[in-house]
C-alpha positions, -999 to 999 in steps of 0.1 A, spaced: -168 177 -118 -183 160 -150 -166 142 -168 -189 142 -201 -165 142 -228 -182 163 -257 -189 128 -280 -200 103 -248 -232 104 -259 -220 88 -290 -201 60 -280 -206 27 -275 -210 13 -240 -172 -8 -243 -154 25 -250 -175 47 -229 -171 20 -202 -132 11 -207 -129 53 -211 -137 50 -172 -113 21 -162 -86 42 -180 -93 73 -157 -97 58 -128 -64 37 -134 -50 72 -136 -60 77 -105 -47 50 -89 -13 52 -105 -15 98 -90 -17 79 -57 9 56 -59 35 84 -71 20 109 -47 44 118 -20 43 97 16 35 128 38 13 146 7 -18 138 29 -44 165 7 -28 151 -27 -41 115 -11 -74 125 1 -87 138 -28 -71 112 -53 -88 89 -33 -118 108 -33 -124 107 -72 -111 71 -75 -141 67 -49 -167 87 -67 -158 72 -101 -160 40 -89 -192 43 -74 -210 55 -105 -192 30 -126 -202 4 -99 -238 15 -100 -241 19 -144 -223 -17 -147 -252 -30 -120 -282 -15 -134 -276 -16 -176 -247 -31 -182 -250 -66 -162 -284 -70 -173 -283 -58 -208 -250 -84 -215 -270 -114 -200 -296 -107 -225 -276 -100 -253 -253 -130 -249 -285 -149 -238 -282 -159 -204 -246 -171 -205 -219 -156 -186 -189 -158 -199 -177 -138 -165 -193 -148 -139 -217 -120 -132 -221 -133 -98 -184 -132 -94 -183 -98 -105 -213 -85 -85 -192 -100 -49 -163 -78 -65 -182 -44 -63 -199 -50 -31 -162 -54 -15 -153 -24 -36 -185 -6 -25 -170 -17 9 -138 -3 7 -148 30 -2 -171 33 28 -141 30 48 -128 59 33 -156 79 53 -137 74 87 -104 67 75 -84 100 65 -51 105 50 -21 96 73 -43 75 95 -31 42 98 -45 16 71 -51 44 47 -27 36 20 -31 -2 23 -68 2 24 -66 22 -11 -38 -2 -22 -63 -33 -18 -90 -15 -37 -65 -8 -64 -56 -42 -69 -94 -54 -67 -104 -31 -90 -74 -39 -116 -85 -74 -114 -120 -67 -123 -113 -46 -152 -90 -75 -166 -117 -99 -168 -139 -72 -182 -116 -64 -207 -106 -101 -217 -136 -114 -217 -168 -99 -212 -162 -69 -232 -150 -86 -264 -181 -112 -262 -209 -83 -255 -187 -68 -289 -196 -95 -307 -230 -105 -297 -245 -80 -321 -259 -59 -293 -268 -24 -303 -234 -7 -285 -249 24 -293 -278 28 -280 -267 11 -246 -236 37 -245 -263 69 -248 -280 50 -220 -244 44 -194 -234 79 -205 -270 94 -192 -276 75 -161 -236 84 -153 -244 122 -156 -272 119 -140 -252 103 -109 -221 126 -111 -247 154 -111 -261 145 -77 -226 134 -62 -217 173 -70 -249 185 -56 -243 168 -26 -209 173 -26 -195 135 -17 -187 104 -23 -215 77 -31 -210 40 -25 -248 31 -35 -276 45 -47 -311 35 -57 -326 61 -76 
């Protein structure tokens, strides 16, 4: 299930990191074209939306946030705050996806909020945060070998165990 591109080692956290809003927009836009009654087309689209946003959630928590308040020192041009409320309701959304299946009632609307919450995010990401932590001088490099590791690292696991993750601490 990796998703290691041969060069993601190589590339600076913003692409490696705007790489992943791109597939999991993907995603999102297999599910809205997906068929009504396709129920296992569904249910696993929203599976890997799930998985990918629980790594990306986790890698944007533990290096990214803190490494961009550093390097832009201290001030937030998002509100990290803002954006740390925005994965736990993601985080919270994808845990309903452990009881709620395909063709049960709420499942579409459920994935359609946590489309939209997550499109919102990336926009502010993308407008602002991203071109600012570009231009702070920040080694990109060096902070895109350590996102691309620690997301390995956490899709290796989520195919050793063989589900989704919403959190994870290790």
């Amino acid at each position: 299930m990796s998703t290691a591109t041969p060069d993601k080692a190589t590339t600076d956290a913003i692409a490696l990191l705007i790489e992943d809003h791109r597939a999991v927009d993907k995603l999102f836009d297999a599910f809205e074209r997906a068929a009504d009654d396709d129920r296992d087309a569904k249910g696993t689209l929203a599976q890997r939306a799930c998985e990918k946003l629980s790594v990306h959630a986790i890698v944007e928590e533990e290096i990214l946030y803190p490494a961009a308040h550093e390097a832009l020192g201290g001030r937030d041009v998002i509100d990290v705050d803002e954006a740390y409320v925005e994965h736990f309701l993601v985080k919270t959304l994808i845990a309903r996806f452990d009881t709620l299946k395909p063709g049960q009632r709420g499942f579409d609307a459920t994935f359609k909020v946590l489309t939209e919450m997550v499109r919102h995010h990336v926009e502010e990401e993308e407008k602002s945060l991203f071109p600012e932590l570009r231009k702070s001088g920040a080694d990109l490099g060096a902070l895109g070998k350590k996102l691309a590791a620690r997301m390995e690292a956490l899709e290796q696991k989520l195919e050793a165990a063989g589900s989704k993750m919403v959190g994870d601490k290790t």
